[in-house]
ZAMARGU-4260 file (C-alpha; in steps of 0.2 Angstrom, whole numbers, plus 5000, padded with zeros to 4 digits):
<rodrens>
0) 5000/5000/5000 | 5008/5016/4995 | 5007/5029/5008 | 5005/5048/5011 | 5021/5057/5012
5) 5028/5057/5030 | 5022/5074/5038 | 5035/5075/5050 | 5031/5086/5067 | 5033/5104/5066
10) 5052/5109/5070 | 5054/5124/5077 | 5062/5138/5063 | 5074/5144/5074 | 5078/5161/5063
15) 5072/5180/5064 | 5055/5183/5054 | 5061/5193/5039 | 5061/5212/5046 | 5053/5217/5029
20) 5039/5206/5030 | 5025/5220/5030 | 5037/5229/5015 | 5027/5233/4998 | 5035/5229/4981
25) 5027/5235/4964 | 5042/5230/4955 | 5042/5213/4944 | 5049/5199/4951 | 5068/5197/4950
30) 5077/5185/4938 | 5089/5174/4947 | 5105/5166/4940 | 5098/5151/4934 | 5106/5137/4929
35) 5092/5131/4916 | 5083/5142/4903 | 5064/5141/4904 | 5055/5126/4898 | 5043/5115/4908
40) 5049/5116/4925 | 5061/5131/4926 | 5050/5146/4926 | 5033/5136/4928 | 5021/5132/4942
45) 5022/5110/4945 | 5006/5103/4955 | 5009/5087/4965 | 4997/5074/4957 | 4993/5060/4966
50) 4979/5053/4959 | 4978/5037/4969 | 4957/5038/4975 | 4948/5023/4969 | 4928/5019/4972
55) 4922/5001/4975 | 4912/4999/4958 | 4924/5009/4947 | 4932/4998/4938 | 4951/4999/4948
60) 4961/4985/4947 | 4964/4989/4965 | 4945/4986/4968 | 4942/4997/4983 | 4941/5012/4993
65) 4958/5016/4989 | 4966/5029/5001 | 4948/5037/5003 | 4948/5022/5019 | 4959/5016/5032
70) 4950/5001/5026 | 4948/4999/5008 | 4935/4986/5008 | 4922/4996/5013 | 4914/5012/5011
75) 4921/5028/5020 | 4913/5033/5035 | 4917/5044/5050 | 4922/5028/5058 | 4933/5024/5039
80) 4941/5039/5035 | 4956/5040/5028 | 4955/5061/5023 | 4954/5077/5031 | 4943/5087/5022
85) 4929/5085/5010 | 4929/5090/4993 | 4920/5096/4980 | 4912/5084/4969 | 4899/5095/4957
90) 4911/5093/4941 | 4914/5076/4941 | 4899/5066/4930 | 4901/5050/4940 | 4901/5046/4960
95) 4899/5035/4972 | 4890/5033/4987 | 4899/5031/5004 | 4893/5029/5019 | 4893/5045/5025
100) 4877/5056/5032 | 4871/5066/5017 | 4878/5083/5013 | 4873/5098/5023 | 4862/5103/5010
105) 4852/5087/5007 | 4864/5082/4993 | 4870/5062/4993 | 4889/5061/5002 | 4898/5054/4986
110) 4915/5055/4982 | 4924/5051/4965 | 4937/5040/4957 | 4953/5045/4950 | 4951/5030/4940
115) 4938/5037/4929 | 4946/5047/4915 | 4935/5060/4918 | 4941/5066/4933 | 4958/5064/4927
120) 4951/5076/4911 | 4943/5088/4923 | 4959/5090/4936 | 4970/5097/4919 | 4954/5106/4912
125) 4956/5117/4928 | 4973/5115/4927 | 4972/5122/4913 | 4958/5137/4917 | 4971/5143/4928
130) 4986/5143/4919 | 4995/5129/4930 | 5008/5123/4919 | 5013/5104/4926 | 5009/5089/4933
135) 5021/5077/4943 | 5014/5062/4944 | 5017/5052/4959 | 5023/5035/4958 | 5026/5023/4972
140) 5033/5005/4974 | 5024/5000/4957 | 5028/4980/4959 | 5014/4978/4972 | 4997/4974/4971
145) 4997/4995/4969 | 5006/4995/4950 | 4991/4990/4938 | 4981/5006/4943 | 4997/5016/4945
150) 4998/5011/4928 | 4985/5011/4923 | 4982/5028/4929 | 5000/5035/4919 | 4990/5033/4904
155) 4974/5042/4911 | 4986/5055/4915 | 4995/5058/4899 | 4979/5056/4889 | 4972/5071/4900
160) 4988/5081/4899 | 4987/5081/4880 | 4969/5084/4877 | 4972/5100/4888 | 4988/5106/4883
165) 4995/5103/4900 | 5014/5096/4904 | 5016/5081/4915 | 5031/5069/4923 | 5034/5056/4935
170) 5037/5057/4951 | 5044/5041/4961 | 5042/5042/4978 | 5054/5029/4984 | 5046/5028/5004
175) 5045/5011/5010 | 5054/5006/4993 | 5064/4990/4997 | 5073/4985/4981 | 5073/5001/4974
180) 5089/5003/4968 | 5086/4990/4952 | 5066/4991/4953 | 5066/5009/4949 | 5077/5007/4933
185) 5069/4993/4927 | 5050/5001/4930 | 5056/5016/4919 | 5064/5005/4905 | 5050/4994/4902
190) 5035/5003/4908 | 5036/5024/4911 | 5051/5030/4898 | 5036/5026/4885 | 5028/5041/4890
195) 5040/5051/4886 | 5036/5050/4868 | 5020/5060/4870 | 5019/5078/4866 | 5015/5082/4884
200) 5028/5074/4892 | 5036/5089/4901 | 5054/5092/4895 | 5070/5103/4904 | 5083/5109/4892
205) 5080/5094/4878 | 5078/5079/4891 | 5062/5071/4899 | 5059/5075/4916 | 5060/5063/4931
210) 5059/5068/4951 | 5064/5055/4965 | 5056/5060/4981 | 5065/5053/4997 | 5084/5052/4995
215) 5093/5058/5012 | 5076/5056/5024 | 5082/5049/5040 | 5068/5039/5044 | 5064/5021/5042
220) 5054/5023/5029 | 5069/5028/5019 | 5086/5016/5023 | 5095/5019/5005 | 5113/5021/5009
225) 5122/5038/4997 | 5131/5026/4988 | 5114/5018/4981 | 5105/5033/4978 | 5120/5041/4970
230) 5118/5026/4957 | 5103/5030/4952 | 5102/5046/4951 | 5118/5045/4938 | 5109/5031/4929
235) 5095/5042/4925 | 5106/5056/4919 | 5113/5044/4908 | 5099/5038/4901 | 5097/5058/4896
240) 5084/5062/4909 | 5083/5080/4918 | 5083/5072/4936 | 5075/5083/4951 | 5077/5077/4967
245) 5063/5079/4981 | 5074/5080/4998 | 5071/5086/5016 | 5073/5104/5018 | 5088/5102/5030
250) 5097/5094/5012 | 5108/5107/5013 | 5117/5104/5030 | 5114/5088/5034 | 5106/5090/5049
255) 5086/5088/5056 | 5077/5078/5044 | 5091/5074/5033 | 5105/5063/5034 | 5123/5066/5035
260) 5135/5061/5020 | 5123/5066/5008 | 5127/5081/5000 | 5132/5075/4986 | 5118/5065/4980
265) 5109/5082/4982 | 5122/5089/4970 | 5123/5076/4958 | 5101/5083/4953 | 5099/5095/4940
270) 5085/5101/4951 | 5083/5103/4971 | 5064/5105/4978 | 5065/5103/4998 | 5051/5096/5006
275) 5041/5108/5017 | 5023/5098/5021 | 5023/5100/5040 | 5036/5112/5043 | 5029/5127/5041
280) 5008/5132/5045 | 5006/5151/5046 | 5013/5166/5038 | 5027/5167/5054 | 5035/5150/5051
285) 5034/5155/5031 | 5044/5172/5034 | 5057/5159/5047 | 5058/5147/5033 | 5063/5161/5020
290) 5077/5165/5030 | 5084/5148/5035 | 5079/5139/5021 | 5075/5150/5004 | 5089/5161/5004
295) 5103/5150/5008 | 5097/5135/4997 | 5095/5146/4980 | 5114/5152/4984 | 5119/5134/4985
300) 5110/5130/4972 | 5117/5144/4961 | 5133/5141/4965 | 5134/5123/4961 | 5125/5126/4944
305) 5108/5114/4951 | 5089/5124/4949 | 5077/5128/4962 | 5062/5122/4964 | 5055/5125/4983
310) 5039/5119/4990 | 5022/5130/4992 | 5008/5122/5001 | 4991/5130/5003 | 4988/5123/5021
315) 4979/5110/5030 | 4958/5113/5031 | 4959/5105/5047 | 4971/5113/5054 | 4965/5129/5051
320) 4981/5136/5042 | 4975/5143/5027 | 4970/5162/5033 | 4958/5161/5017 | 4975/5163/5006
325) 4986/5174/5014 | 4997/5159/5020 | 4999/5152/5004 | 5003/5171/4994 | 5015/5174/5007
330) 5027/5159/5002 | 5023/5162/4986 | 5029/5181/4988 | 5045/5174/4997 | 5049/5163/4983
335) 5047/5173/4969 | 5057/5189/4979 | 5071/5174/4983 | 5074/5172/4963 | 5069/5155/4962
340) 5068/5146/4946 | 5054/5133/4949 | 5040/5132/4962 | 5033/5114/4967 | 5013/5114/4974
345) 5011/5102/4986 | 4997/5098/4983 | 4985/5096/4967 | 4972/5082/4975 | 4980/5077/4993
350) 4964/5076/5003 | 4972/5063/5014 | 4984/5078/5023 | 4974/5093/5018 | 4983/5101/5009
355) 4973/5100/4991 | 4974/5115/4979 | 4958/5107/4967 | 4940/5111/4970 | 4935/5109/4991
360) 4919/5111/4998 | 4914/5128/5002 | 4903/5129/5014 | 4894/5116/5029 | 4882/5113/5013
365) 4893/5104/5006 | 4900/5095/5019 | 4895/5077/5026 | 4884/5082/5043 | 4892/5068/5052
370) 4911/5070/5047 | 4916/5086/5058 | 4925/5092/5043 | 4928/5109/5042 | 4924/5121/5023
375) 4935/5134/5016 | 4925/5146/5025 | 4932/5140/5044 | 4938/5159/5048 | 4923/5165/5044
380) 4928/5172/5027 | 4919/5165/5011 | 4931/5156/4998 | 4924/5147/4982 | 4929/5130/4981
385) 4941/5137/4964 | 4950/5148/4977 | 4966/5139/4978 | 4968/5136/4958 | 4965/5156/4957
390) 4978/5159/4968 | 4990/5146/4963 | 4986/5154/4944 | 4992/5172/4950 | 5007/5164/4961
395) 5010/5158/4942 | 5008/5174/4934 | 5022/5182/4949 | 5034/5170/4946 | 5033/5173/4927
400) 5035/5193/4929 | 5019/5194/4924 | 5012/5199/4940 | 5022/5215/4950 | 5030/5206/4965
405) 5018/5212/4979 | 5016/5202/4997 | 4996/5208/4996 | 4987/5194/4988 | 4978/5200/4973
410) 4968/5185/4972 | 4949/5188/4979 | 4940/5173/4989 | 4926/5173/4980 | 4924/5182/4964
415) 4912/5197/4967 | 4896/5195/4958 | 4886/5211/4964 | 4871/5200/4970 | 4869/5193/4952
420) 4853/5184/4950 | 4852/5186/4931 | 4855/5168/4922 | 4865/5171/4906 | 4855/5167/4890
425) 4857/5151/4882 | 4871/5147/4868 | 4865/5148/4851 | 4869/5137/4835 | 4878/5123/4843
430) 4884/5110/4829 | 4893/5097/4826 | 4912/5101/4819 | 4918/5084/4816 | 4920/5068/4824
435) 4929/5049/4823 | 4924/5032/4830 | 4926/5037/4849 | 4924/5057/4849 | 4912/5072/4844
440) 4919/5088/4842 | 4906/5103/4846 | 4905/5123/4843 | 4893/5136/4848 | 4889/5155/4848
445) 4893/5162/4864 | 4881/5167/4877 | 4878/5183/4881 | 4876/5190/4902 | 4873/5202/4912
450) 4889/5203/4919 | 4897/5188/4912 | 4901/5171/4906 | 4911/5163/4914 | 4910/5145/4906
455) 4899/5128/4899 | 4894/5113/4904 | 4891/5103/4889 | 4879/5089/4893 | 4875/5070/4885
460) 4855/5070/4882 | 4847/5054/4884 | 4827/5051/4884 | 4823/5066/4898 | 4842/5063/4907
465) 4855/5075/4905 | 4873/5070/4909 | 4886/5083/4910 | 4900/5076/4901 | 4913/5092/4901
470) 4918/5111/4906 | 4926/5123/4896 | 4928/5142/4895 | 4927/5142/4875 | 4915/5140/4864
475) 4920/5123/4859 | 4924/5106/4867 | 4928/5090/4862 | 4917/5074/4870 | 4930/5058/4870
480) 4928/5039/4876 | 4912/5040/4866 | 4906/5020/4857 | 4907/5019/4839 | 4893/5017/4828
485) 4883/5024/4841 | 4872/5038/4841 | 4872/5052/4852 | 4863/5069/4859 | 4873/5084/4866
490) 4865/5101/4870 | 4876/5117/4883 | 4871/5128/4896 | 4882/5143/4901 | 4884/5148/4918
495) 4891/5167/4926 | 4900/5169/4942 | 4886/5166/4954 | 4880/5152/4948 | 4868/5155/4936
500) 4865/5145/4924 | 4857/5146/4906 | 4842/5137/4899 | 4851/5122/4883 | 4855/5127/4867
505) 4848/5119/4854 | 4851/5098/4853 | 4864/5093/4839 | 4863/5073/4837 | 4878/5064/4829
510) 4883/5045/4825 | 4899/5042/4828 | 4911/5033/4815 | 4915/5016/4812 | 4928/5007/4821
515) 4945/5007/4810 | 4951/4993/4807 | 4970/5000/4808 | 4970/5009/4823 | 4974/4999/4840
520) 4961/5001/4849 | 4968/4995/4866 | 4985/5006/4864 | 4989/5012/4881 | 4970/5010/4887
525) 4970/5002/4906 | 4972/4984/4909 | 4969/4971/4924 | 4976/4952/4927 | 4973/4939/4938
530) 4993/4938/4941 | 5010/4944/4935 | 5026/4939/4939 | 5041/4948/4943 | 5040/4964/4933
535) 5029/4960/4919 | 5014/4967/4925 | 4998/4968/4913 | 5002/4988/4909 | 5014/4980/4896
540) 5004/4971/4885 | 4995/4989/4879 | 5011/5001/4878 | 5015/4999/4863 | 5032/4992/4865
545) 5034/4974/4858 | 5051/4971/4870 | 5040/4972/4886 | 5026/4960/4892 | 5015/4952/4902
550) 5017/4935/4910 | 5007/4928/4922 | 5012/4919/4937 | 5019/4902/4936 | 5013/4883/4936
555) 4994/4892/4940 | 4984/4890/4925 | 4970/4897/4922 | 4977/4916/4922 | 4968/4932/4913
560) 4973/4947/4905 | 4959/4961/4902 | 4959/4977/4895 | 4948/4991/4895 | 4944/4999/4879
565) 4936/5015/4887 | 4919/5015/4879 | 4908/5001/4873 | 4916/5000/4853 | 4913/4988/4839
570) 4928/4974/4840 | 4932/4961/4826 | 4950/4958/4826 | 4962/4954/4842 | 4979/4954/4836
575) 4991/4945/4852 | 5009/4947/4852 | 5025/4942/4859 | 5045/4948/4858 | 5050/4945/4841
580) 5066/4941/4847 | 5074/4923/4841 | 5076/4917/4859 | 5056/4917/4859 | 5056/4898/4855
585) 5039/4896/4845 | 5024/4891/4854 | 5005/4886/4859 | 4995/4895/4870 | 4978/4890/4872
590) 4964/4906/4875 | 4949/4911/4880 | 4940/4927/4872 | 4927/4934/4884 | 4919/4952/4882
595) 4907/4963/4888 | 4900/4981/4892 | 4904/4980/4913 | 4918/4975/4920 | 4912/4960/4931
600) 4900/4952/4919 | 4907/4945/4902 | 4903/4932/4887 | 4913/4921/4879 | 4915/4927/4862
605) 4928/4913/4856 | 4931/4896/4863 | 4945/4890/4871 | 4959/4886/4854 | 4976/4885/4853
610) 4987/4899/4845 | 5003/4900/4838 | 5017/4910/4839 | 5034/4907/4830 | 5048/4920/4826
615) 5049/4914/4808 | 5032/4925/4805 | 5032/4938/4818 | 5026/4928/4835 | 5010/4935/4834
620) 4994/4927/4833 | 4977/4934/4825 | 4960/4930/4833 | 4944/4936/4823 | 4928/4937/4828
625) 4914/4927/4818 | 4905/4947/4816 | 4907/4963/4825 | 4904/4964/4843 | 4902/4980/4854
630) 4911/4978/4870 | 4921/4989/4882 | 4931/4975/4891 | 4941/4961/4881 | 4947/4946/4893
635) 4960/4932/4888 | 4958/4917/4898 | 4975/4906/4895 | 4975/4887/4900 | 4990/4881/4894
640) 5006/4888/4884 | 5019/4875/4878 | 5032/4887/4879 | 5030/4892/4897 | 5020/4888/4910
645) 5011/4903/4910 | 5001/4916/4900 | 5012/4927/4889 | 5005/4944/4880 | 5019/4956/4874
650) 5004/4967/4863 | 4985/4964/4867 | 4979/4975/4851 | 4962/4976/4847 | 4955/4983/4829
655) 4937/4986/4822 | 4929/4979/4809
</rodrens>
């Protein structure tokens, strides 16, 4: 089970408060000696991504209440809690019910699933709304029973990150790690290095960007010796990687929450970004930490040629430390007037500690009535549940110069409406601009306001149900994970800064294209198995690498591979590969074909047959359908494998008719 990040008790700062802490400063922020030009972490705003919540019913390999519980097998509760705060869930077109009172406001206590690739879509559409440049996704100990939705979720990831032109990296946290001096290497070799071929992989000065969080901690949870860390550090460089390394915020003398002997492992980074989550929890301890910290690691860190990427954290909800923003804009206004070159958000969806940037309940309304939770609104000043991705958006803009360097937040808690109770009229002319097998792309006139638009919800029409199946700010959006040959109903409702919201637009109804019978249909789509072995976990079998693959484990026959295509689609072809390596001796593998439209109930589509796979022609078997078949899930029972005594996929690729 991979854990939060050790919040390590509060150490007293001992350091004068900056004497200038009340100063005003209209002038832009400075430019520091860096040792990077700009690119996608120098000079940008980085959001922690964890995206680790799963729902019982969602699909997750991990099949639970994953990190929403202390006990994942059952619904949360004030009695199962695994969070500090409740969030905000009105964006998000599917939920599920805990076991929670209801809502303050009579509304069901639901929570959602970071499995579903719409969250994932509608955390980097507001990344994206407020101009939050990156993501680091987080990675732990992959080789669990963890790795297939940690996987699985990579791909979610990327897919969001280039549908809303958003940068994104991994992020290994090494904590409670025990081989991870070889695992890690081999995890990026055969799994995560593919990602860095998509357009939205971030980049730093030419070279794909990886972090490792936890070198140096002195704690049990981290017991790698310099030496070992040092390793793999140079092997990513040499891999021609842009390494940043997440370390305790004592790295630079070896003291506190850092150990000794370590300096240079920090060194060897091209990036530093100390830790700060439980250090500092009001604007006194951030003005401390600028002194002790900020100042003195950006000199090292000039000096020894390595960028700067210190930590901002919006607060913990629960603990009361947020002062409705000023907290937060107070380290940003220290690390921008400290010259820094990066800043890291800790972060983007950490319910779990509190300190969340994404969308948070508001008010008691919103809030379970049996939790205790508290709202944004604890000190008695109002804050939209956007607030935090507002301000992180202007932190952005100060960092950039784009903003004059002031220490008075600019950034209003809720954006004024004047008591506007006017809803804006509807969108005119909404049509269809194009669409493919799995997508429809839409456009309409913008909507007109009283005071203003501030966005629209397009929605999926069905009988007398409307299902809200994106936000935007434009006039135009694009629905994905849609079945082919399908016909389908849209109509959008614009929406002003109170609330408001518009009577639909017109309906405009489509039929989505055929399936193709040349694209992959399963290509970096999520997977499940009954079993792997070793390192060859099920995420191989769709990344489109033909070195890497699945097996199963050994001598236990029957064993399943499945894959999720996103949407039910027409399927005639499977195409089943292995290494086309010589040293693949030919061989039989007898399989199962199974499908369906739910995850946990499936047909057999093909009976159980025997299928070759030899070198000489490519090791790669074709199974075909006897017609078309529209299904979202595909399942490959093996029984038996001459070759090996267990089921063997190197590419599960799945093609229309």
């Amino acid at each position: 089970m991979g854990v939060t990040r050790r919040v390590f008790l509060r150490a007293a700062i001992a350091a004068t408060a900056v004497a200038a802490a009340g100063a005003t400063e209209t002038a832009l922020a400075p430019t520091a000696s860096a040792a990077s030009a700009p690119g996608d972490v120098v000079g940008k705003i980085t959001v922690g991504y964890q995206g680790w919540f799963a729902c019982g019913g969602d699909g997750a390999p991990i099949n639970g209440w994953w990190h929403w519980s202390q006990d994942w097998g059952q619904p949360p509760s004030p009695t199962n809690t695994n969070i500090k705060c409740w969030p905000d869930v009105r964006d998000y077109t599917s939920t599920y019910q805990t076991s929670y009172a209801a809502l303050g406001n009579g509304q069901p206590a639901k929570l959602f699933s970071s499995y579903d690739q719409q969250t994932v879509n509608t955390h980097f559409l507001w990344m994206q709304q407020n101009n939050i440049d990156t993501a680091a996704l987080q990675r732990f100990n992959p080789t669990g029973g963890e790795g297939p939705t940690r996987d699985a979720m990579a791909t979610k990831v990327r897919s969001a990150a280039e549908s809303y032109g958003r940068k994104f990296y991994i992020m290994y946290d090494v904590s409670n790690w025990t081989n991870m001096q070889s695992e890690i290497k081999t995890d990026w070799t055969n799994k995560m290095s593919a990602h860095t071929a998509s357009s939205a992989y971030a980049k730093q000065n030419g070279k794909p960007v990886v972090c490792i969080w936890g070198f140096g901690f002195d704690d049990p949870n981290h017991p790698f010796t310099a030496d070992a860390c040092l390793d793999v550090v140079n092997w990513f460089k040499n891999q021609g990687c842009y390494v940043i390394g997440g370390v305790p915020r004592e790295w630079r003398t070896g003291t506190g929450g850092s150990k000794s002997g370590f300096l240079g492992v920090y060194h060897a980074f091209n990036m530093i970004s100390p830790w700060m989550v439980g250090a500092i929890g009001n604007i006194t301890e951030a003005d401390n930490a600028y002194t002790t910290y900020t100042v003195p690691d950006q000199a090292d860190c000039n000096a020894n040629g390595i960028d700067f990427q210190p930590c901002v954290l919006p607060g913990d909800v629960s603990g009361r430390q947020r002062a409705h923003g000023d907290f937060m804009w107070r380290q940003f206004y220290n690390m921008v007037r400290a010259g820094v070159q990066g800043i890291y958000i800790s972060m983007f969806d950490e319910y779990n500690e509190g300190n969340q940037i994404a969308k948070t309940a508001e008010t008691q309304a919103w809030v379970p009535t049996n939790s205790g939770f508290l709202a944004l609104d604890e000190d008695g000043t109002a804050c939209s549940s956007d607030y935090y991705l507002r301000l992180t958006g202007d932190g952005g803009r100060m960092l950039k110069g784009q903003l004059a360097l002031t220490p008075t937040r600019p950034t209003q808690p809720v954006v004024p409406t004047g008591g506007d109770t006017t809803p804006p009229a509807a969108p005119g002319a909404l049509t269809v601009t194009g669409h493919t097998s799995n997508s429809v792309s839409l456009s309409w006139n913008t909507a007109t306001d009283n005071v203003g638009v501030t966005g629209y919800r397009i929605l999926q029409v069905s009988g007398s149900t409307s299902t809200q199946v994106g936000t935007t700010g434009s006039t135009s959006f694009t629905v994905m994970g849609l079945g082919a040959s399908t016909a389908y109903t849209f109509d959008v409702v614009a929406h002003d800064a109170a609330g408001n919201v518009s009577q639909p637009s017109n309906q405009a109804t489509v039929t989505t294209d055929p399936p193709s019978s040349t694209t992959n249909l399963a290509l970096h789509q999520p997977t499940s198995e009954s079993s792997h072995t070793q390192i060859y976990g099920s995420g191989n079998a769709t990344d489109g690498d033909t070195n890497t693959y699945w097996e199963s484990a050994n001598n236990a026959f029957p064993q399943w591979l499945q894959v999720d295509l996103g949407a039910a689609t027409g399927v005639k072809r499977i195409v089943l590969r292995l290494p086309p390596t010589t040293a693949w001796a030919t061989r039989t593998q007898t399989i199962t074909v199974q499908g369906g439209t739910d995850a946990g109930t499936t047909t057999q589509l093909l009976a159980p047959a025997g299928y070759t796979f030899d070198p000489a022609t490519g090791n790669a078997a074709t199974l075909t359908l006897p017609s078309t078949v529209t299904t979202r899930y595909l399942r490959l029972t093996f029984t038996a494998n001459t070759g090996w005594p267990a089921g063997q996929v190197s590419e599960f690729q799945v093609f229309g008719a």
